[in-house]
C-alpha positions as CSV (number, residue, x, y, z in Angstrom):
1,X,95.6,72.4,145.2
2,X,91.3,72.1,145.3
3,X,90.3,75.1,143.6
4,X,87.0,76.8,144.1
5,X,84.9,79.1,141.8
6,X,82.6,81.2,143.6
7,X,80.8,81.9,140.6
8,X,77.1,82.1,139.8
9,X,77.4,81.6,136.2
10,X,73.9,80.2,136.3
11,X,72.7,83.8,137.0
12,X,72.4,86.3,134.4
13,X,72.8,88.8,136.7
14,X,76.4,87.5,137.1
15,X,76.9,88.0,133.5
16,X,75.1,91.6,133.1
17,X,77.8,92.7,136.2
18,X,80.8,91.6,134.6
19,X,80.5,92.7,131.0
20,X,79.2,95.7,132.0
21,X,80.9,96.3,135.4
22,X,84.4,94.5,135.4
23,X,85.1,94.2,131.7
24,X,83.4,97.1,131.3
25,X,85.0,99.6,132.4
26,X,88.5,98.4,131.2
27,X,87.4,98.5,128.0
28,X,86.0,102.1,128.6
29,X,89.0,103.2,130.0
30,X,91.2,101.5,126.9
31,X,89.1,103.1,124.6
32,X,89.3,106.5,126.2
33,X,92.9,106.4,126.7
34,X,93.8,105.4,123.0
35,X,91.2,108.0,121.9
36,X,93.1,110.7,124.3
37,X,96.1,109.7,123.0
38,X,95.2,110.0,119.3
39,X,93.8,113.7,120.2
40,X,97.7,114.4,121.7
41,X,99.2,113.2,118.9
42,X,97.3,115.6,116.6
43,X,97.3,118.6,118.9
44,X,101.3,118.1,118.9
45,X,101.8,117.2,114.7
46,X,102.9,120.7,113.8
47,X,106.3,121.9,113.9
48,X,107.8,122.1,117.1
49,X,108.5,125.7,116.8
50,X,105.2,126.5,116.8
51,X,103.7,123.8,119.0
52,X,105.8,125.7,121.7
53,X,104.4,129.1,121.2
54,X,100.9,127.6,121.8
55,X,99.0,126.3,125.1
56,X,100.7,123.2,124.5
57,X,104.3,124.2,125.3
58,X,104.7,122.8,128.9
59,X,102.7,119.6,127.5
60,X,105.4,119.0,124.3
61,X,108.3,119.8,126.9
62,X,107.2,117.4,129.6
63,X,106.6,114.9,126.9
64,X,110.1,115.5,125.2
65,X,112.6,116.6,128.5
66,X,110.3,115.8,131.6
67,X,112.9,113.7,133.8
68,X,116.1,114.3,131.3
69,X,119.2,114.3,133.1
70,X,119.8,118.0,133.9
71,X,124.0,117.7,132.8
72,X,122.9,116.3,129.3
73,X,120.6,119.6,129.1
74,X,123.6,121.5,130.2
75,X,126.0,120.6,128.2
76,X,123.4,120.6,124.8
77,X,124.0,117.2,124.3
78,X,121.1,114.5,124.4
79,X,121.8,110.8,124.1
80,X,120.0,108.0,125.1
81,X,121.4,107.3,128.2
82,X,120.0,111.0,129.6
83,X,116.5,109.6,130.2
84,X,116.6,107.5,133.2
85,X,114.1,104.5,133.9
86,X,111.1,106.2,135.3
87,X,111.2,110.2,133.4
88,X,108.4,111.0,132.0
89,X,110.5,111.2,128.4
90,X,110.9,107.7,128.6
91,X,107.4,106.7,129.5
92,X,106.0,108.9,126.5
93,X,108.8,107.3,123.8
94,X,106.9,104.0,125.4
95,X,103.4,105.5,124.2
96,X,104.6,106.3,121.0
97,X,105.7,110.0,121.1
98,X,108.6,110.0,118.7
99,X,111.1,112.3,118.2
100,X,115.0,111.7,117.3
101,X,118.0,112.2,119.2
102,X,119.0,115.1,116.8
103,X,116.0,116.6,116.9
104,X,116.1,116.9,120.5
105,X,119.2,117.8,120.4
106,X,118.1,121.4,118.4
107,X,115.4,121.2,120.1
108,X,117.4,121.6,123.5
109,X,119.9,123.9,122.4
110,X,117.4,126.5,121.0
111,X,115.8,126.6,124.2
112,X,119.3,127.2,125.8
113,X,120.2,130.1,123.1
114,X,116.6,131.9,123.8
115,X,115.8,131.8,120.3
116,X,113.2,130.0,119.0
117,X,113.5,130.0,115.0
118,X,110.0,130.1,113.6
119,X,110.3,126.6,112.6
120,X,112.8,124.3,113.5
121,X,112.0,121.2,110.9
122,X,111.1,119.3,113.9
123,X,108.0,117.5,114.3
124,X,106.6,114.8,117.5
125,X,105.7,111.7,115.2
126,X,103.7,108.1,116.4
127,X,106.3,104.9,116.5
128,X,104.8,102.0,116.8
129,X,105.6,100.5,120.3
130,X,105.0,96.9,122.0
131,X,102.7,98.6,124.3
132,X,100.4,100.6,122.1
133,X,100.2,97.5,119.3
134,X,99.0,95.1,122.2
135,X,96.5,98.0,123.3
136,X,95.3,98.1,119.9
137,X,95.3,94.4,119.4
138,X,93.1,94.4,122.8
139,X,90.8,97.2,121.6
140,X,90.0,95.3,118.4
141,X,89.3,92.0,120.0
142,X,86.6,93.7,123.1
143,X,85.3,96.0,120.3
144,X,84.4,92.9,118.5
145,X,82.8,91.5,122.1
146,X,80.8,94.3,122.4
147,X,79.1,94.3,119.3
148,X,78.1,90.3,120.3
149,X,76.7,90.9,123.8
150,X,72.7,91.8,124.6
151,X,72.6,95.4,123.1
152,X,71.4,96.5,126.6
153,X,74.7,95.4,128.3
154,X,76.5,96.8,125.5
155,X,74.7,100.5,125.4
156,X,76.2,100.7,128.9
157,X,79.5,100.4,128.1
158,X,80.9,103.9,126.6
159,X,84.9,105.2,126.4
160,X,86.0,107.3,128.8
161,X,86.4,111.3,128.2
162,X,90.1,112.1,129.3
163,X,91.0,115.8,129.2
164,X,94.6,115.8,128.6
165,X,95.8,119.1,129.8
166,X,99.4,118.5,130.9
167,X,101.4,115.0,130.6
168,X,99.9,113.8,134.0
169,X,96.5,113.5,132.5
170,X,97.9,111.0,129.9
171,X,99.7,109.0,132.4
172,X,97.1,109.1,135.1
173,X,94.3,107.6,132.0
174,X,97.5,105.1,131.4
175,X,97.1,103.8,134.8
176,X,93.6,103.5,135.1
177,X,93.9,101.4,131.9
178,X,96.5,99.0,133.5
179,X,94.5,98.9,137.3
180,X,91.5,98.1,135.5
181,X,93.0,95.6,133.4
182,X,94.4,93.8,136.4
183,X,91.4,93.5,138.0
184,X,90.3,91.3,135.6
185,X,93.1,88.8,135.7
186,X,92.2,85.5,136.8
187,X,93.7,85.4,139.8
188,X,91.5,88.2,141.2
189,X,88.7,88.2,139.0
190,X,86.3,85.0,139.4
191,X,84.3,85.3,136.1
192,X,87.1,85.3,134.1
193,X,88.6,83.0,136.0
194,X,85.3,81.0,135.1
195,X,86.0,81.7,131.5
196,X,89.5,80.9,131.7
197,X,88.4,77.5,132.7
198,X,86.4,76.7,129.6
199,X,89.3,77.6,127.1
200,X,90.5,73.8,127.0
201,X,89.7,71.2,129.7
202,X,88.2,67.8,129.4
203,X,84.3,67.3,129.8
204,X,84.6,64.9,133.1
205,X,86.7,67.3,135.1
206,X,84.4,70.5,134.1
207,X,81.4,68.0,135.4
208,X,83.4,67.4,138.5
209,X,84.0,71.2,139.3
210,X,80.6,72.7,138.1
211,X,78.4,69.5,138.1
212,X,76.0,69.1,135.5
213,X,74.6,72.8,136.3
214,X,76.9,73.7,133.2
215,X,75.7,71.5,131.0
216,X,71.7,72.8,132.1
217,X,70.2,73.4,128.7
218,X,69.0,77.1,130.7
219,X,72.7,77.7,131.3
220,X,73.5,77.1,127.4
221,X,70.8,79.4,126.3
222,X,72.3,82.1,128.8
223,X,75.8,81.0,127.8
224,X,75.0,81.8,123.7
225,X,73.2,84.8,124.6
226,X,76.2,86.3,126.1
227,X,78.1,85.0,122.9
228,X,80.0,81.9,124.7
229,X,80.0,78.4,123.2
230,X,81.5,75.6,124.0
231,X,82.1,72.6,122.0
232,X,84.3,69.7,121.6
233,X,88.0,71.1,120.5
234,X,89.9,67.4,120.8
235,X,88.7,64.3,120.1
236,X,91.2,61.8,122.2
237,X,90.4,59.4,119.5
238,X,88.2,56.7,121.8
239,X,85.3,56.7,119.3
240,X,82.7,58.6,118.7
241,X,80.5,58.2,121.9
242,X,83.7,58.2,124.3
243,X,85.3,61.4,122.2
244,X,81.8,63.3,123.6
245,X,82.0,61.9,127.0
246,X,85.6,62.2,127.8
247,X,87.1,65.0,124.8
248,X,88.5,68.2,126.1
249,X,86.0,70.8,125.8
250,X,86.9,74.1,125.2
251,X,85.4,78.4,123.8
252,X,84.7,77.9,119.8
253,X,87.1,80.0,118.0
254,X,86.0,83.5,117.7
255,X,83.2,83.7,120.1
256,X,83.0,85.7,122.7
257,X,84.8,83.5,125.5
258,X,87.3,83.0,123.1
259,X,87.6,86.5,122.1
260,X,88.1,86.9,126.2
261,X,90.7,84.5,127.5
262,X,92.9,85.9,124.1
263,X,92.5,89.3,125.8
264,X,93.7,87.6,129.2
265,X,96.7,86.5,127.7
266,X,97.9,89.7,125.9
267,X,97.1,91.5,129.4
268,X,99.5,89.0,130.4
269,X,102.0,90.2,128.0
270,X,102.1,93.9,129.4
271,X,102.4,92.8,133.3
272,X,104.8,90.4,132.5
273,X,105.9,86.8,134.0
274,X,106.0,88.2,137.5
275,X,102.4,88.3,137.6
276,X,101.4,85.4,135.6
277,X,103.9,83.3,138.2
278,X,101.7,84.9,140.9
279,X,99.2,83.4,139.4
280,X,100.8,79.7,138.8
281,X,102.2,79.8,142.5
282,X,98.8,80.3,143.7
283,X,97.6,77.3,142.4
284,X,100.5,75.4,143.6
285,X,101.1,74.2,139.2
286,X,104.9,74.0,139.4
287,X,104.1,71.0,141.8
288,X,101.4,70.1,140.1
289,X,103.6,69.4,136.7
290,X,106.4,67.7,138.8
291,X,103.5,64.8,140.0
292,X,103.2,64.0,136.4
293,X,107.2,63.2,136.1
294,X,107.9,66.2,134.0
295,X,110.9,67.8,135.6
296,X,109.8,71.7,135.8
297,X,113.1,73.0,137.5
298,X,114.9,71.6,134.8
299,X,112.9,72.5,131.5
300,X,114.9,74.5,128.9
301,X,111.6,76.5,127.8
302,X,108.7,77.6,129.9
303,X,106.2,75.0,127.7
304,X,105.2,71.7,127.3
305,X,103.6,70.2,123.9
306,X,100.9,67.8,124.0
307,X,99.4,65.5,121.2
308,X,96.3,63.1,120.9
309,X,96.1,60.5,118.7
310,X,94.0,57.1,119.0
311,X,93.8,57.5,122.7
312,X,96.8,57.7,123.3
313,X,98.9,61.0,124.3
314,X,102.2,62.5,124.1
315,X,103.7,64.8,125.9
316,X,107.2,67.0,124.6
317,X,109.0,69.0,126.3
318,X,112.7,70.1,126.1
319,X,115.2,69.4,129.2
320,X,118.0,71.6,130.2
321,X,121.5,69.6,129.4
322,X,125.4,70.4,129.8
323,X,127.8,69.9,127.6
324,X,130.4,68.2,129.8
325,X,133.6,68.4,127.3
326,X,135.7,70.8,124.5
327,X,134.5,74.6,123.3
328,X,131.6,74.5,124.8
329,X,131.7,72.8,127.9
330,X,129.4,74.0,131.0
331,X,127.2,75.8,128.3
332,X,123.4,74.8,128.4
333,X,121.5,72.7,125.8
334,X,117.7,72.1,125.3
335,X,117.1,68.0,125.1
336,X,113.8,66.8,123.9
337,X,111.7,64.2,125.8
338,X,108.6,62.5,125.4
339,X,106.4,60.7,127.6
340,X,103.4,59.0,126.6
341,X,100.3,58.0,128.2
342,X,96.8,56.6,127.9
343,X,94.2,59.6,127.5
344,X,92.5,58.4,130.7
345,X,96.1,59.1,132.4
346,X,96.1,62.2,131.3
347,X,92.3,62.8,131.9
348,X,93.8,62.1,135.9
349,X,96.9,63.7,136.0
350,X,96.5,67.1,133.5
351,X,92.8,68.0,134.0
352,X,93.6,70.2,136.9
353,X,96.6,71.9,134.9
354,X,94.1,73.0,131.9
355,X,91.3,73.9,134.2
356,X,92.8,76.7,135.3
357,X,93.5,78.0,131.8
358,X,97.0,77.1,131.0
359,X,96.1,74.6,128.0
360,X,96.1,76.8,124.9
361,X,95.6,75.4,121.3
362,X,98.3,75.5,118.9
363,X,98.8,74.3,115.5
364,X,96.8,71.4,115.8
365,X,98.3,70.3,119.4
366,X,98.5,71.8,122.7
367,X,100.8,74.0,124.9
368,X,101.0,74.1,128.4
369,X,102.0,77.7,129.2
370,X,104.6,78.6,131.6
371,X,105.3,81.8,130.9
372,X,103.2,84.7,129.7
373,X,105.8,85.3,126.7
374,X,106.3,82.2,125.6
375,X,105.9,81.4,122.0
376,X,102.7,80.5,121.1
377,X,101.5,81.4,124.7
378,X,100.1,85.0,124.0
């Protein structure tokens, strides 16, 4: 499928718009949200007891019982299956907010005596969650961006001031975070979709989609300004002048594109495959993969493997097989297959593929990504 990229990257103005506009304000809202989040935590770290004789008692309980399964209430006896998919308890053990099963449970059943005990040994606690170590990794990386982008784009950019009065205020800053963070996805955002571009693809295709207006020594200078570099990352092996020419181009490690398209892909990681396959099926990449004789339908994991050397490359990935006999007949296997080809070949059939951001380095090779969790892949 032809792709276009409506994308003045030639423009600073283009620039100034998305790193302080799109990227922005989801890193303003992450920021305020984790902040808010830490300022829960510390208004809730004293014994329960007493946390429930303060102006934070319907906050704790919502956090700790909001959506509990009113027979496990009645009968004194929490477990985990009283806190159905969607209750606010759930969604707050997903942030972090930790308290154990028998804490709840004395929790519950001094509410249902009347009697409070002026402390009941019972404290809300952080546990470390997927979630919130993603949001954290995510922080880090855009607070490193920030600090490498014109100080007058940067000034702009400020965390969000979330007053958390009762457990909606929390989740409400949770979904800004996660609608602002899909707005920059690729698939709906064309600058990052521009960035996304540069992460690995080789030099004649990126001339072939942005002409030589990328390679415009003004574009460079407004590139670096904003922190993004891009360099030779693999060397086919053709030579020295040919490796220039013809290599796969791609963000130096650490700058800012880089530090970008490695926030793109742990976004990827809290919306899950469904929305990184919305973005494949878009662009039509199943069938793209099946043109170049690797059997997608029938791969064991969602990756492919690809290594240059002396201009020649191969590609590994691991096909689904059946054992046909004894113990474990019918039961599914992974067989590995190479294919090899001249770089040119590949140059033709895989440019496409990386260009819209699916060729990730790894370990000295390359993966193509078909999932958002595979290894390697986020």
């Amino acid at each position: 499928m032809a792709v276009s990229v409506p994308v003045e990257f030639w423009d600073e103005s283009t620039w100034v718009r998305y790193f302080r506009d799109d990227l922005g304000a989801f890193y303003a809202a992450l920021a305020g949200f984790l902040e808010a989040r830490r300022g829960v935590l510390g208004r809730l770290s004293g014994d329960l007891a007493q946390v429930l004789r303060g102006g934070d008692r319907d906050l704790a309980l919502q956090m700790l019982l909001g959506g509990v399964r009113q027979e496990c209430v009645d009968r004194g006896v929490i477990e985990e299956s009283c806190f159905p998919e969607g209750s606010a308890a759930r969604f707050f053990k997903m942030l972090g907010f930790e308290v154990s099963l028998d804490a709840l449970n004395k929790l519950v059943n001094a509410l249902r005596a009347g009697r409070m005990p002026q402390e009941l040994g019972v404290r809300i606690t952080e546990r470390e969650t997927a979630i919130i170590n993603t949001l954290r990794e995510v922080e880090r990386l855009l607070d490193e961006v920030y600090r490498r982008v014109p100080k007058e784009v940067s000034v702009e950019v400020k965390p969000r001031r979330y007053e958390v009065r009762d457990a909606r205020d929390l989740v409400g800053a949770y979904e800004e975070v996660l609608n602002a963070g899909l707005r920059l996805l690729p698939l709906y955002n064309p600058f990052t979709f521009f960035l996304n571009s540069l992460r690995l693809t080789p030099k004649p295709y990126l001339r072939v989609m942005y002409r030589e207006r990328l390679f415009d020594g003004a574009v460079a200078a407004l590139t670096e300004k904003y922190g993004v570099k891009i360099g030779l990352r693999i060397a086919p092996g053709l030579g020295k002048e040919l490796d220039e020419e013809l290599g796969i181009l791609g963000h130096e490690r650490d700058t800012v594109g880089d530090l970008v398209v490695r926030v793109i892909d742990k976004l990827y990681r809290i919306y899950g495959n469904d929305e990184y396959k919305t973005y494949l099926n878009k662009y039509g990449i199943y069938d793209m993969l099946e043109t170049t004789g690797i059997p997608v339908k029938e791969l064991y994991y969602p990756q492919v493997t690809i290594k240059f050397e002396s201009g020649v490359v191969q590609i590994t990935y691991e096909e689904t097989r059946y054992y046909s006999s004894g113990a474990s007949e019918g039961r599914s296997y992974p067989y590995r297959r190479t294919i090899s080809m001249s770089y040119l070949d590949f140059v033709e059939k895989f440019s496409p593929l990386m260009f819209l951001g699916l060729a990730k380095p790894y370990n000295g090779q390359v993966l193509i990504c078909l999932s958002a969790l595979a290894y390697g892949c986020s």
